[in-house]
N, CA, C and O atoms as CSV, one atom per row, in Angstrom:
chain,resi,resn,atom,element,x,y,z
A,1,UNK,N,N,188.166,149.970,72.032
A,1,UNK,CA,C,187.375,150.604,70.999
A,1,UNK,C,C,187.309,149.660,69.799
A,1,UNK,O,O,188.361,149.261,69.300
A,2,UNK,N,N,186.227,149.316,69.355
A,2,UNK,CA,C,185.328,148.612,68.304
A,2,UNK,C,C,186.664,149.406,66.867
A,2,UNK,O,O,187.160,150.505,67.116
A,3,UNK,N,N,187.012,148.724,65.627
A,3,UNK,CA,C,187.529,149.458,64.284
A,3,UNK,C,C,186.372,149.956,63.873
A,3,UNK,O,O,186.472,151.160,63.639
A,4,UNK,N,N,185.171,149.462,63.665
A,4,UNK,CA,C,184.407,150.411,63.444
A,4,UNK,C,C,183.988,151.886,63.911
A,4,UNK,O,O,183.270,152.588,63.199
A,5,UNK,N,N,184.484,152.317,65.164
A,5,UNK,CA,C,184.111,153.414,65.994
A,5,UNK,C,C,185.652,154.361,65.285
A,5,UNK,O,O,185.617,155.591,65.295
A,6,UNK,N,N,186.846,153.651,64.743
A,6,UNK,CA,C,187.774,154.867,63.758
A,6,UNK,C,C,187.736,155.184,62.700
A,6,UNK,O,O,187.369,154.418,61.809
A,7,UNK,N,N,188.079,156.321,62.508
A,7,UNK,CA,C,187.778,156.687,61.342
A,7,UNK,C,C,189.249,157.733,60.877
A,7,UNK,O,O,190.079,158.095,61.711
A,8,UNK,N,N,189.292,157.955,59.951
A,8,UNK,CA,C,190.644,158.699,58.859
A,8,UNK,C,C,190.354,159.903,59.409
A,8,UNK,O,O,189.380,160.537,59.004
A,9,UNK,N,N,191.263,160.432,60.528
A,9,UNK,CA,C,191.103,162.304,60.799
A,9,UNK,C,C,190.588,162.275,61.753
A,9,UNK,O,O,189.702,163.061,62.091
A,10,UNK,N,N,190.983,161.447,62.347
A,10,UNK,CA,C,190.166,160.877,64.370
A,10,UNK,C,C,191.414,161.300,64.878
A,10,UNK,O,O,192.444,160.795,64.431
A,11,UNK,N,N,191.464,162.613,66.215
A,11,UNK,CA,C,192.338,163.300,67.081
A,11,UNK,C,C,193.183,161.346,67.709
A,11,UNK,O,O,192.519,160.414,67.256
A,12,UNK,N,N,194.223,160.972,68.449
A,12,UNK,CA,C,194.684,160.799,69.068
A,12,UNK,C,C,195.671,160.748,69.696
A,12,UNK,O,O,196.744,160.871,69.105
A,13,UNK,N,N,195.625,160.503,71.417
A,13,UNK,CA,C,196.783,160.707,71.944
A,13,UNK,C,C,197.691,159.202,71.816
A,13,UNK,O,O,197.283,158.042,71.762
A,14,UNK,N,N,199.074,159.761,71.795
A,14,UNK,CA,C,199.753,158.696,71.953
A,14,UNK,C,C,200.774,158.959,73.220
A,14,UNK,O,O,201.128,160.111,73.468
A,15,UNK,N,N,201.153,158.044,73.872
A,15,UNK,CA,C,201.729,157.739,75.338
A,15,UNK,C,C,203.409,156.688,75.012
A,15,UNK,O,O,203.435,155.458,75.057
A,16,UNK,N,N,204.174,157.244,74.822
A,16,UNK,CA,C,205.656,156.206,75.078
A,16,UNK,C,C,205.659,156.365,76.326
A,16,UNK,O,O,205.637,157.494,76.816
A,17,UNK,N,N,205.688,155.255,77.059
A,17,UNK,CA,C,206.048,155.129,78.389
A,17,UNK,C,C,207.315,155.469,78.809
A,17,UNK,O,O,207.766,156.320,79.576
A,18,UNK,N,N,207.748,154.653,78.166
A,18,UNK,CA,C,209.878,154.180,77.930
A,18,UNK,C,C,210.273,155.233,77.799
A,18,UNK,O,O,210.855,155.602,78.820
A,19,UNK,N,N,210.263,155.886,77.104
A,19,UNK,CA,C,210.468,157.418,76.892
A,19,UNK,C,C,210.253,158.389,77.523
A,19,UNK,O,O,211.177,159.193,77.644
A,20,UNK,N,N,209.047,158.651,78.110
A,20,UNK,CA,C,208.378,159.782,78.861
A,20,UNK,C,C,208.079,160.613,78.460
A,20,UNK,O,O,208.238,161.715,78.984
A,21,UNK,N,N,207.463,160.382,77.242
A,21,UNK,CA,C,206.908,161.308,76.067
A,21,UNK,C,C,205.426,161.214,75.753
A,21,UNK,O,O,204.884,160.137,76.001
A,22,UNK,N,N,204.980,161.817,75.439
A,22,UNK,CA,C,203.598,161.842,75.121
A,22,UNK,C,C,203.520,162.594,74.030
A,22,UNK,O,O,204.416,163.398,73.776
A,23,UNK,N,N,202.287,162.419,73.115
A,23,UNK,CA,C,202.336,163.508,71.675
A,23,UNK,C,C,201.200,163.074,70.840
A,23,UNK,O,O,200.736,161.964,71.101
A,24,UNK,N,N,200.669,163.758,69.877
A,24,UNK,CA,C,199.282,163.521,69.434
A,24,UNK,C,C,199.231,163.255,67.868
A,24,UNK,O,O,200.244,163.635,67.281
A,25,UNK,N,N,198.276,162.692,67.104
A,25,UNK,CA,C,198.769,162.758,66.441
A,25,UNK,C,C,196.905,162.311,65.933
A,25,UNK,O,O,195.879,162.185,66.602
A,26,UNK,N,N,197.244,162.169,64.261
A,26,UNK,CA,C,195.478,161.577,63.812
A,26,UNK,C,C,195.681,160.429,62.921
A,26,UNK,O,O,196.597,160.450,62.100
A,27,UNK,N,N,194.852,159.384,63.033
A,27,UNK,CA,C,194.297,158.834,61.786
A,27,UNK,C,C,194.417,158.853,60.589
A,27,UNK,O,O,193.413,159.138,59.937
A,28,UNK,N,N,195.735,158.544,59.855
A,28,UNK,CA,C,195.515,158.655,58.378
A,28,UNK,C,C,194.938,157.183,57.238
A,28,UNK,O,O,194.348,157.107,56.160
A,29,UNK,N,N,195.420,156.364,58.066
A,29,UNK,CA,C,195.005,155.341,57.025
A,29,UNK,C,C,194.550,154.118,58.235
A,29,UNK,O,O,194.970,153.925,59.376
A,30,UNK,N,N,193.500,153.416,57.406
A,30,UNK,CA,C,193.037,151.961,58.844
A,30,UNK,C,C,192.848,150.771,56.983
A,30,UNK,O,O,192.559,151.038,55.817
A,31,UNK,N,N,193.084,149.975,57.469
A,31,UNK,CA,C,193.624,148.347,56.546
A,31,UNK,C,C,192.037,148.275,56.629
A,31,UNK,O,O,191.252,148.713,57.470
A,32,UNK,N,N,191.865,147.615,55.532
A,32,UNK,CA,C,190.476,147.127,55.219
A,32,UNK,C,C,190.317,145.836,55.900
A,32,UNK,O,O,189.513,145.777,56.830
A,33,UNK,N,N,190.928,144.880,55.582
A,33,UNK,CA,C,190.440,143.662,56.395
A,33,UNK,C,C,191.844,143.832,57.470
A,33,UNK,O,O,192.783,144.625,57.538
A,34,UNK,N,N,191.385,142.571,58.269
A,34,UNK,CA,C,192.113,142.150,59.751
A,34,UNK,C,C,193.523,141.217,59.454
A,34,UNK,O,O,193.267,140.352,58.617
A,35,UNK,N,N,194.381,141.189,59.738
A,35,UNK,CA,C,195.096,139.998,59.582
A,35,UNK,C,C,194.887,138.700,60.187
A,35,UNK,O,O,194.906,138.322,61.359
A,36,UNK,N,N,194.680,138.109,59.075
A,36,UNK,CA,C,194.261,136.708,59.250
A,36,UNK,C,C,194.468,135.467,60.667
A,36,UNK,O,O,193.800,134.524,61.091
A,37,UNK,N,N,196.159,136.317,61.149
A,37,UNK,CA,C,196.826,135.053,62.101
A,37,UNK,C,C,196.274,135.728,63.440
A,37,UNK,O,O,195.817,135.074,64.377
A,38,UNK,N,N,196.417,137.695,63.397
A,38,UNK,CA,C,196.221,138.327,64.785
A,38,UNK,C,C,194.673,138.520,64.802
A,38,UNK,O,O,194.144,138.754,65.888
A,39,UNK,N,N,193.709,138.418,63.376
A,39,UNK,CA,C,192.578,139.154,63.937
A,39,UNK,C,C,192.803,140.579,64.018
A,39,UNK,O,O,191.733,140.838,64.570
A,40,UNK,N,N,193.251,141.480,63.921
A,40,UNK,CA,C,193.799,142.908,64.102
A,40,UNK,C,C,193.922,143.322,62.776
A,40,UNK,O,O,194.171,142.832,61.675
A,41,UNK,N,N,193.556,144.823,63.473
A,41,UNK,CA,C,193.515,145.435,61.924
A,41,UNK,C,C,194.927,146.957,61.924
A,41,UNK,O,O,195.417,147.497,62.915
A,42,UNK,N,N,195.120,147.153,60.925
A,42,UNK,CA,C,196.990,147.680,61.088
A,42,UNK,C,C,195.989,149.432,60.790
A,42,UNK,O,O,195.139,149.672,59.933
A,43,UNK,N,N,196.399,150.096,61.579
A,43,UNK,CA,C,195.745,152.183,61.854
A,43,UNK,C,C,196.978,152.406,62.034
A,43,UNK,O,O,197.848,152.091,62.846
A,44,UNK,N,N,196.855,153.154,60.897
A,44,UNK,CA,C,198.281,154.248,60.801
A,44,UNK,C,C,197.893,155.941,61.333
A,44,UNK,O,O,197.127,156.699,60.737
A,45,UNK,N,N,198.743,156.288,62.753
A,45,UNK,CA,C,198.582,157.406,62.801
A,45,UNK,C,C,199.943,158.486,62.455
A,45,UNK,O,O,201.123,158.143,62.522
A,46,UNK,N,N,199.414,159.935,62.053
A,46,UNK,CA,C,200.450,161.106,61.435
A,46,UNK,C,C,200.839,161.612,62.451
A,46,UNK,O,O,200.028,162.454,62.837
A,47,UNK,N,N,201.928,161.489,63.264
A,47,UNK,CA,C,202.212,162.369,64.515
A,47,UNK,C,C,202.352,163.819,64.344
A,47,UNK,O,O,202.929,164.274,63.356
A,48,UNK,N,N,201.793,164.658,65.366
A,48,UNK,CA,C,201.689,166.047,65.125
A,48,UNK,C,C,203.466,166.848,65.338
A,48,UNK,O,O,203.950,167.866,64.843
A,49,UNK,N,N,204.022,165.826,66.282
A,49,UNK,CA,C,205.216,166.263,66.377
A,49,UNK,C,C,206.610,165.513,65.872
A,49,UNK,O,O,207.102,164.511,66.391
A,50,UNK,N,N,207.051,166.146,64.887
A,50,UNK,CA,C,207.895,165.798,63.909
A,50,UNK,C,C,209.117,164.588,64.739
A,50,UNK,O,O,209.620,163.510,64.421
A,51,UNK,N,N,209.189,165.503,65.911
A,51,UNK,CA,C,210.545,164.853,67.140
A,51,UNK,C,C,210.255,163.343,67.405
A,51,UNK,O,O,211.142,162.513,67.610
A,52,UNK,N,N,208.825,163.058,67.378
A,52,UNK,CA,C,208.273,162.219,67.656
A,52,UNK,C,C,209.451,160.707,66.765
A,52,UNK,O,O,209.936,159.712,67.303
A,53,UNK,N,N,209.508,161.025,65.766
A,53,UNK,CA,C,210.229,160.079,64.700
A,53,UNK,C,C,211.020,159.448,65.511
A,53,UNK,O,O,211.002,158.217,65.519
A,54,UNK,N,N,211.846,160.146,66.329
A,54,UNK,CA,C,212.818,159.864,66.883
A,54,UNK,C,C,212.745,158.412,67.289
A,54,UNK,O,O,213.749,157.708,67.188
A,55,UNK,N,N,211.464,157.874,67.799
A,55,UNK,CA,C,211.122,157.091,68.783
A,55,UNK,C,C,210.876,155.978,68.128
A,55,UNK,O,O,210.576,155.128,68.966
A,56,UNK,N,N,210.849,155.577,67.155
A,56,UNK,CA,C,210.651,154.684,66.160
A,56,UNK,C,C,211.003,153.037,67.126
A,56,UNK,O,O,212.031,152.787,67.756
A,57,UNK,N,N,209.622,152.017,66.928
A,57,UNK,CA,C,210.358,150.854,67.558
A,57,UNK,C,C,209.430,151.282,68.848
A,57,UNK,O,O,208.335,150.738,68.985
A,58,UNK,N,N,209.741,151.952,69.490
A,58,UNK,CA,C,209.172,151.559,71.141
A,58,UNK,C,C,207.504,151.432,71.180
A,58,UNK,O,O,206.736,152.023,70.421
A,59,UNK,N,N,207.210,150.692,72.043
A,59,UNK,CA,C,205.828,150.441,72.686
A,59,UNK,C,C,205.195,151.739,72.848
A,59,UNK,O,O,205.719,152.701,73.411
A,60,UNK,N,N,203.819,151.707,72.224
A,60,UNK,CA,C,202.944,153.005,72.786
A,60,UNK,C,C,201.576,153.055,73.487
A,60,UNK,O,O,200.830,152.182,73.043
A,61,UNK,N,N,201.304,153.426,73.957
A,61,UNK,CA,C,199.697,153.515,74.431
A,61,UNK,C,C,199.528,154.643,73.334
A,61,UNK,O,O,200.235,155.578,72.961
A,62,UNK,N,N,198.033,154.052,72.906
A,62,UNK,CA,C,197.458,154.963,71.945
A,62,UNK,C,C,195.809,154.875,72.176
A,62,UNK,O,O,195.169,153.824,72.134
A,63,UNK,N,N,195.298,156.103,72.412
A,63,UNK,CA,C,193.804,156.200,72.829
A,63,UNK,C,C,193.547,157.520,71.996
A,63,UNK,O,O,194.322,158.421,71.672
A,64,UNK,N,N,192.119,157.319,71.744
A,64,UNK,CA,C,191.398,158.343,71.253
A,64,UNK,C,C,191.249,159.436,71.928
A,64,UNK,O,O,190.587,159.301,72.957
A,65,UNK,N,N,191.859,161.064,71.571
A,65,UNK,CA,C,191.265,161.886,72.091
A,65,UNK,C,C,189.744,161.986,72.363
A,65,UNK,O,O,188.817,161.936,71.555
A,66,UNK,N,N,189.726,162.116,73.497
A,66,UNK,CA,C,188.488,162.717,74.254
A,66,UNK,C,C,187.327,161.232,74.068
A,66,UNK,O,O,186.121,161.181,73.824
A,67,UNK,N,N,188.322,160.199,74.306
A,67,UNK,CA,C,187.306,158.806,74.144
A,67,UNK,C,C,186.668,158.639,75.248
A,67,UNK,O,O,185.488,158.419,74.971
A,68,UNK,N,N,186.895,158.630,76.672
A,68,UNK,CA,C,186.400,158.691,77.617
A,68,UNK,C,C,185.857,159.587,78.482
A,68,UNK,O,O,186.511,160.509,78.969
A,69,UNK,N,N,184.510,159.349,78.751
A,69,UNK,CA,C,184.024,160.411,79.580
A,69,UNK,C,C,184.326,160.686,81.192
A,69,UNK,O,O,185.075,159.739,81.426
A,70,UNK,N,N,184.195,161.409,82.438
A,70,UNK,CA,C,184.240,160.812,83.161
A,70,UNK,C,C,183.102,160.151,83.748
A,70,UNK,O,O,182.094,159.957,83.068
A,71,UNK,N,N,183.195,159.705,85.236
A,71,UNK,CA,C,181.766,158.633,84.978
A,71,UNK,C,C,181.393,158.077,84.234
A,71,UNK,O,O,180.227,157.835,84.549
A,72,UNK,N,N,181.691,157.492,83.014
A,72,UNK,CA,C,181.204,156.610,81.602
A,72,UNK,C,C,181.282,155.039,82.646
A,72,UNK,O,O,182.210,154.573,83.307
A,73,UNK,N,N,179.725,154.504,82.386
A,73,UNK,CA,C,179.626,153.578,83.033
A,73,UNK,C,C,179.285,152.539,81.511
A,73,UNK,O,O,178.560,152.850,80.566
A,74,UNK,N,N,179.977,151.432,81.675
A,74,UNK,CA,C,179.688,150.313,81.287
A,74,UNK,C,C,179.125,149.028,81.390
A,74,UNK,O,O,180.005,148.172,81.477
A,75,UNK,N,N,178.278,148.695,81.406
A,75,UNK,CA,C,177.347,147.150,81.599
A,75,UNK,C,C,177.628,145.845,80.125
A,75,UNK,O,O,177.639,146.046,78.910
A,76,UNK,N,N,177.728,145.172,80.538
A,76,UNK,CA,C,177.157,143.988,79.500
A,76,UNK,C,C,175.966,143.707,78.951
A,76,UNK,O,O,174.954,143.315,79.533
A,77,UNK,N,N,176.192,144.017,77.305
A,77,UNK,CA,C,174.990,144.070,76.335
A,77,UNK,C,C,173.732,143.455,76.488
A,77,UNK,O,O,172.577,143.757,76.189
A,78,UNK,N,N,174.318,142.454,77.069
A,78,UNK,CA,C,172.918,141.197,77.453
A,78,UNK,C,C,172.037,141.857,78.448
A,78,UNK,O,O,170.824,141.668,78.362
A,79,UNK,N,N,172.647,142.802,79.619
A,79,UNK,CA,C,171.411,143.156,80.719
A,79,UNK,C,C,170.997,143.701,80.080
A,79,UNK,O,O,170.014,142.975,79.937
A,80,UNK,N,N,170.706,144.991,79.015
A,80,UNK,CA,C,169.849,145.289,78.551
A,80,UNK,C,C,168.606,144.918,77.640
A,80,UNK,O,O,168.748,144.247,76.618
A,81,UNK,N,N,167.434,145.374,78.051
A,81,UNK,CA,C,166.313,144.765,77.453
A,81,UNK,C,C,165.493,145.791,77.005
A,81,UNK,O,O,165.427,146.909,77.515
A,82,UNK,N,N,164.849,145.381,76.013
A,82,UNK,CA,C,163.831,146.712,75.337
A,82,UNK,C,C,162.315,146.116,75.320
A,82,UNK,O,O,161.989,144.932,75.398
A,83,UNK,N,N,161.476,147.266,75.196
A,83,UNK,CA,C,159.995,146.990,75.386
A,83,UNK,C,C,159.439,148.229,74.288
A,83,UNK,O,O,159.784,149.399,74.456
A,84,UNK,N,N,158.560,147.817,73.177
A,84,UNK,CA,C,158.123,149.155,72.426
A,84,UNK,C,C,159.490,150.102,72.311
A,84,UNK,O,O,159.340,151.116,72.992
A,85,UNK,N,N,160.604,150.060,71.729
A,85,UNK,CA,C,161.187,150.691,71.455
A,85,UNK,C,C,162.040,151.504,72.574
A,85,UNK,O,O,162.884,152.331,72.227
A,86,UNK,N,N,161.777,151.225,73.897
A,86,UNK,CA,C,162.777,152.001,74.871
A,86,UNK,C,C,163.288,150.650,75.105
A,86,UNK,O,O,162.947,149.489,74.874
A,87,UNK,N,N,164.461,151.426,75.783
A,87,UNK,CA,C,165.641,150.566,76.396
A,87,UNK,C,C,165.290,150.505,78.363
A,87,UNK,O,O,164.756,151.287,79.150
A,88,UNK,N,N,165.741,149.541,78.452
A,88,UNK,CA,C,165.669,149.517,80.511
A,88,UNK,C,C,166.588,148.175,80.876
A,88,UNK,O,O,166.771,147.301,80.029
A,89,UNK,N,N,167.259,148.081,82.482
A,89,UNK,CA,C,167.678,147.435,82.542
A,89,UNK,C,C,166.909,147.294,84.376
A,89,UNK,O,O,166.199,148.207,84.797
A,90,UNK,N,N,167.219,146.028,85.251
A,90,UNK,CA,C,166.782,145.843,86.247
A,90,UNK,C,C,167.813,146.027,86.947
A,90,UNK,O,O,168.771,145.262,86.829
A,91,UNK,N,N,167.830,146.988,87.744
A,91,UNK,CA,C,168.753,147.466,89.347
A,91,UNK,C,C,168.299,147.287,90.166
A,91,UNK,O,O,167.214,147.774,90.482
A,92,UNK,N,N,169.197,146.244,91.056
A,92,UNK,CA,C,169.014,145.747,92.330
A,92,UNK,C,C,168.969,146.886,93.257
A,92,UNK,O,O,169.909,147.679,93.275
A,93,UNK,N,N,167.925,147.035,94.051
A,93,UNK,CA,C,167.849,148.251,95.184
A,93,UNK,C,C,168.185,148.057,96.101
A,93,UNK,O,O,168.776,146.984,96.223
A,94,UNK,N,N,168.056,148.858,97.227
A,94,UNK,CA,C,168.859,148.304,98.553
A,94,UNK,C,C,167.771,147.390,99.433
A,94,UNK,O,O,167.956,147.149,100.626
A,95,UNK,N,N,166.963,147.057,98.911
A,95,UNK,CA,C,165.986,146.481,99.960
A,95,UNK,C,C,165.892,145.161,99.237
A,95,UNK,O,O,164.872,144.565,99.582
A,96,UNK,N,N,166.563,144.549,98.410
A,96,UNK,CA,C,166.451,143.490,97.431
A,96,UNK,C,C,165.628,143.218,95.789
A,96,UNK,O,O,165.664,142.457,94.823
A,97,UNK,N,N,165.083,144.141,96.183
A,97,UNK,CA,C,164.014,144.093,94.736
A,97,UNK,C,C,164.711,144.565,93.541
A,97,UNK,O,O,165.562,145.454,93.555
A,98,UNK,N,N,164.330,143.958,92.549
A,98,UNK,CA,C,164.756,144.508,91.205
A,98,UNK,C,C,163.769,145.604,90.602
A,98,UNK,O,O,162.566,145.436,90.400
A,99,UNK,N,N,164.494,146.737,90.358
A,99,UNK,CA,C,163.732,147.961,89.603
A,99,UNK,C,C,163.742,148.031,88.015
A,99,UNK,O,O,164.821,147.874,87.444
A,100,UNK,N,N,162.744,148.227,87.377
A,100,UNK,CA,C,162.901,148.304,86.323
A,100,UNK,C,C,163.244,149.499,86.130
A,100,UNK,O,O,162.556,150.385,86.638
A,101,UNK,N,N,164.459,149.850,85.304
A,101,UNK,CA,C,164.970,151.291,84.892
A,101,UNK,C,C,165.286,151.356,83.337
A,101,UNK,O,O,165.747,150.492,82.591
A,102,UNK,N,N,164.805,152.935,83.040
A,102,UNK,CA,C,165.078,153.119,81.461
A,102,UNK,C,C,166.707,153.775,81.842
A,102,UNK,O,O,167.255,154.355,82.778
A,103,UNK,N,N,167.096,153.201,80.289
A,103,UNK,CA,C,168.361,153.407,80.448
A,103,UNK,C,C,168.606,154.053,78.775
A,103,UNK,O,O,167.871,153.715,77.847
A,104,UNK,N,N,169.611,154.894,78.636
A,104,UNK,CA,C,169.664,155.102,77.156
A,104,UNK,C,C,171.305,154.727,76.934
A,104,UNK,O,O,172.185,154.875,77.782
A,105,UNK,N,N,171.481,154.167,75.471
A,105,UNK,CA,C,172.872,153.518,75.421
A,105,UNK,C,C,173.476,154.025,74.848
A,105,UNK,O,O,172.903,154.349,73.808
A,106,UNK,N,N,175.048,154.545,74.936
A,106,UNK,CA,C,175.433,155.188,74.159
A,106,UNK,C,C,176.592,154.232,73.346
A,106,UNK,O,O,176.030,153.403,72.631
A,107,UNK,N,N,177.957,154.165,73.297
A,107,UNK,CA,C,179.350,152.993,72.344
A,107,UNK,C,C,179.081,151.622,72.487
A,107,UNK,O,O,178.535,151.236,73.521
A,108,UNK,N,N,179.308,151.031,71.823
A,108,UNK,CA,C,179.456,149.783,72.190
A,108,UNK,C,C,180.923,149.187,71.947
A,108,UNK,O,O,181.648,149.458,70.989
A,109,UNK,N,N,181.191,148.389,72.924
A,109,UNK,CA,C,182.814,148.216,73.365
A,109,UNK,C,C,182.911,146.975,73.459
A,109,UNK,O,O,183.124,146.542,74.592
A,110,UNK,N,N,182.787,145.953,72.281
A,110,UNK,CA,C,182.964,144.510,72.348
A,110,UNK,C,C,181.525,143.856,73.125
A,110,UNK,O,O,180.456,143.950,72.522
A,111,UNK,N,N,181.570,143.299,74.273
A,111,UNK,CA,C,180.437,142.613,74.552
A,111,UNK,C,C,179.504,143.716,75.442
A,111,UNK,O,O,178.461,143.360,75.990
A,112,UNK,N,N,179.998,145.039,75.508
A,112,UNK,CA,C,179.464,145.554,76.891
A,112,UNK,C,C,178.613,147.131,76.124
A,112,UNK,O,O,178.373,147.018,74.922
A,113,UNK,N,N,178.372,147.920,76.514
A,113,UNK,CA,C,177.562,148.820,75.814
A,113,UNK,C,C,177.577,150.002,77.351
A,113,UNK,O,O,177.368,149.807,78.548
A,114,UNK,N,N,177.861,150.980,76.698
A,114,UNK,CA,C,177.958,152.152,77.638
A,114,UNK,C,C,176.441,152.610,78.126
A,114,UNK,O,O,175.420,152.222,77.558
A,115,UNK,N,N,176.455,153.320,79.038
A,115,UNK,CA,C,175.139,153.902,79.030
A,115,UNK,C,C,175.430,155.639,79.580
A,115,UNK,O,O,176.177,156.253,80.342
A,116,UNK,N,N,174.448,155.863,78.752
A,116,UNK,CA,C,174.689,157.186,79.470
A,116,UNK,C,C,173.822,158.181,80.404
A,116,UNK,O,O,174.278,159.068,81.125
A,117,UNK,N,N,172.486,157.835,80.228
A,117,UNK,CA,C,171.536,158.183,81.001
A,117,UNK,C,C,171.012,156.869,81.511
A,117,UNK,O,O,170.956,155.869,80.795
A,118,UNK,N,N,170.492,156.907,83.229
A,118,UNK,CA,C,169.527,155.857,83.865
A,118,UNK,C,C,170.693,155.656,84.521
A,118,UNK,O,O,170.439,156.220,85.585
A,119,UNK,N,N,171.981,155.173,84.640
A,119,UNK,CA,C,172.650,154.509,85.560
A,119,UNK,C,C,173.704,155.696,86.246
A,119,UNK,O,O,174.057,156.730,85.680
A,120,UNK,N,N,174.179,155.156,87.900
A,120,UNK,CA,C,175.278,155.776,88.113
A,120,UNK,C,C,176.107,154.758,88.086
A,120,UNK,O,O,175.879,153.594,87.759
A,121,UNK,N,N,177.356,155.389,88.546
A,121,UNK,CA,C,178.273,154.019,88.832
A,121,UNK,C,C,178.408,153.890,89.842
A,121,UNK,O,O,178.472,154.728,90.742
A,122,UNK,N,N,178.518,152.062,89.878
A,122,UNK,CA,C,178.516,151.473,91.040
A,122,UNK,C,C,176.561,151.017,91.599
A,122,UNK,O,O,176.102,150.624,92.672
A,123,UNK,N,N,176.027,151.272,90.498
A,123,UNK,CA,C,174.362,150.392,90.380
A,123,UNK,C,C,174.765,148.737,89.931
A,123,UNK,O,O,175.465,148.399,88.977
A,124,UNK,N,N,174.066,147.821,90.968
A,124,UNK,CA,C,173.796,146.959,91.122
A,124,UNK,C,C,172.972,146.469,89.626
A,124,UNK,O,O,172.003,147.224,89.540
A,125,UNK,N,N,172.978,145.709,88.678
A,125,UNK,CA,C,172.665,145.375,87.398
A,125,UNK,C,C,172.578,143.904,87.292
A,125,UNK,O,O,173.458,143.057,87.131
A,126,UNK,N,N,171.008,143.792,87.453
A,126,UNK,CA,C,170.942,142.181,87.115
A,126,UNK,C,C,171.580,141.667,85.649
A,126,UNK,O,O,171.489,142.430,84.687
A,127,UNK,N,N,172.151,140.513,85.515
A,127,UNK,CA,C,173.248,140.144,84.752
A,127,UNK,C,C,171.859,139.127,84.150
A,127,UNK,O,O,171.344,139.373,83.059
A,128,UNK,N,N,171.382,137.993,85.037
A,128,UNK,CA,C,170.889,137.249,84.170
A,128,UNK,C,C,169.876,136.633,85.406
A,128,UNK,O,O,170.354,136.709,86.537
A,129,UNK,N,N,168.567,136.053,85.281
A,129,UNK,CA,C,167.832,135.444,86.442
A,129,UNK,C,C,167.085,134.159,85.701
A,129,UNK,O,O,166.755,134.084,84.517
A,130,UNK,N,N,166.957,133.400,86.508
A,130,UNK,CA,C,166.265,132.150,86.255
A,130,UNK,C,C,164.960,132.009,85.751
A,130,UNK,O,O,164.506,131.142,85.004
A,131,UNK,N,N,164.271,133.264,86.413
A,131,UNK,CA,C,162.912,133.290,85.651
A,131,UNK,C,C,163.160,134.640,85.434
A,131,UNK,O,O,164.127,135.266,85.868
A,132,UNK,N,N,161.803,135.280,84.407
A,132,UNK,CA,C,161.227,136.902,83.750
A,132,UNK,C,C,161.045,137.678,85.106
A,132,UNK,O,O,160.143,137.352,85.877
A,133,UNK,N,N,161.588,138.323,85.283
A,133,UNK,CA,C,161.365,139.756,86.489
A,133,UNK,C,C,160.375,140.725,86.096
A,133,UNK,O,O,160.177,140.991,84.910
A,134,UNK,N,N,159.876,141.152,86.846
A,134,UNK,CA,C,158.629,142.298,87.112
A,134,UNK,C,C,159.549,143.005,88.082
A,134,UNK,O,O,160.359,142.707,88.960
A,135,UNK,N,N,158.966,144.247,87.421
A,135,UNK,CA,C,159.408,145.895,88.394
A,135,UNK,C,C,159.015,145.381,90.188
A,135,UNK,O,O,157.982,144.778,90.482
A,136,UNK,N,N,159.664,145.625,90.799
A,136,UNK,CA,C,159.439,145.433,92.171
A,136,UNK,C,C,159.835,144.099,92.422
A,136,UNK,O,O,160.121,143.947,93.610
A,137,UNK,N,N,159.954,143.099,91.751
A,137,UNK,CA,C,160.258,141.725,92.270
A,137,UNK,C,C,161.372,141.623,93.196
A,137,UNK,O,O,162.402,142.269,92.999
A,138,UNK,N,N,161.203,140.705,94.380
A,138,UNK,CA,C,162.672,140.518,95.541
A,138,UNK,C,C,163.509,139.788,94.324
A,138,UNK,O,O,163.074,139.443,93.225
A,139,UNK,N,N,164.660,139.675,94.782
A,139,UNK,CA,C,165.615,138.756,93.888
A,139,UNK,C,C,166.595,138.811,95.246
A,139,UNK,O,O,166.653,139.467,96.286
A,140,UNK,N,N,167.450,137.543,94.496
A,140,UNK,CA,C,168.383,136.786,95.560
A,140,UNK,C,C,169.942,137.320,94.873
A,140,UNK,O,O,170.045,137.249,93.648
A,141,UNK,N,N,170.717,137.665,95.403
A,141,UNK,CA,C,172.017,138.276,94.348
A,141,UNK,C,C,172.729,136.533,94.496
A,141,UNK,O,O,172.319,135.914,95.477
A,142,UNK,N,N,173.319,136.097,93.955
A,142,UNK,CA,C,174.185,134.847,93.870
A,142,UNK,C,C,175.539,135.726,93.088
A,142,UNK,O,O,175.536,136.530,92.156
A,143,UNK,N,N,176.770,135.105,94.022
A,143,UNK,CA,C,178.065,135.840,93.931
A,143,UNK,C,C,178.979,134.606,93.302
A,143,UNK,O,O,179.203,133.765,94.173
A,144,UNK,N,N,179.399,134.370,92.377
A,144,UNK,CA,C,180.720,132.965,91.980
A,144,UNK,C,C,181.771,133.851,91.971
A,144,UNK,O,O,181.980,134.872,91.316
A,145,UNK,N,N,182.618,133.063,93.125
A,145,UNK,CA,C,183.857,133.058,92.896
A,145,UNK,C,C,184.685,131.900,93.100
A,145,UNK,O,O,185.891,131.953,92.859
């Protein structure tokens, strides 16, 4: 999750592994700038459960309540392309051709951008092609590994 996407009074869960604790807590304060050496920015959350203190020091997983959807599919910002104001991206079909599909976008998550309508998961998503594609065009998939 982007610092821009938190905000002061944002639900989250927190996860001690080590412990085997779990417990929730919100958003009270996020640092204006990043630190200089990590790049990172210091979010202070208020734990809802006092016991929690206890734990002071250990490693946590910490995620936003209700940040993930299920099915929330993610692509890289670049396949998407716009025309007059809609959004679409080209999905490889099963017969080789690239489809032009509208797609609508919802978070953006560093280089990649969610979508939430137009795709399922596990759609084939042209990444990048040598020449401009047209709706229906064959295309060749090329795999690097």
């Amino acid at each position: 999750m982007d610092i821009d996407q938190l905000k002061p009074g944002m639900p989250m869960n927190i996860g001690l592994q080590s412990a085997g604790k779990t417990c929730s807590g919100a958003i009270f304060d996020i640092s204006a700038v990043c630190d200089s050496k990590t790049g990172m920015f210091t979010v202070k959350i208020m734990l809802d459960d006092s016991g929690a203190v206890g734990y002071t020091g250990l490693m946590a997983d910490v995620r936003a309540a209700g940040n993930e959807s299920s099915g929330t599919v993610y692509i890289p910002a670049k396949c998407v392309l716009s025309d007059g104001g809609s959004d679409y991206v080209y999905v490889v079909s099963g017969d080789g051709s690239a489809v032009k599909t509208s797609v609508t976008q919802g978070r953006k998550k560093n280089a990649y951008v969610e979508i939430t309508e137009g795709l399922a998961e596990g759609s084939e998503v042209v990444l990048q092609s040598s020449r401009n594609l047209d709706d229906g065009m064959k295309v060749r998939v090329l795999t690097v590994k």
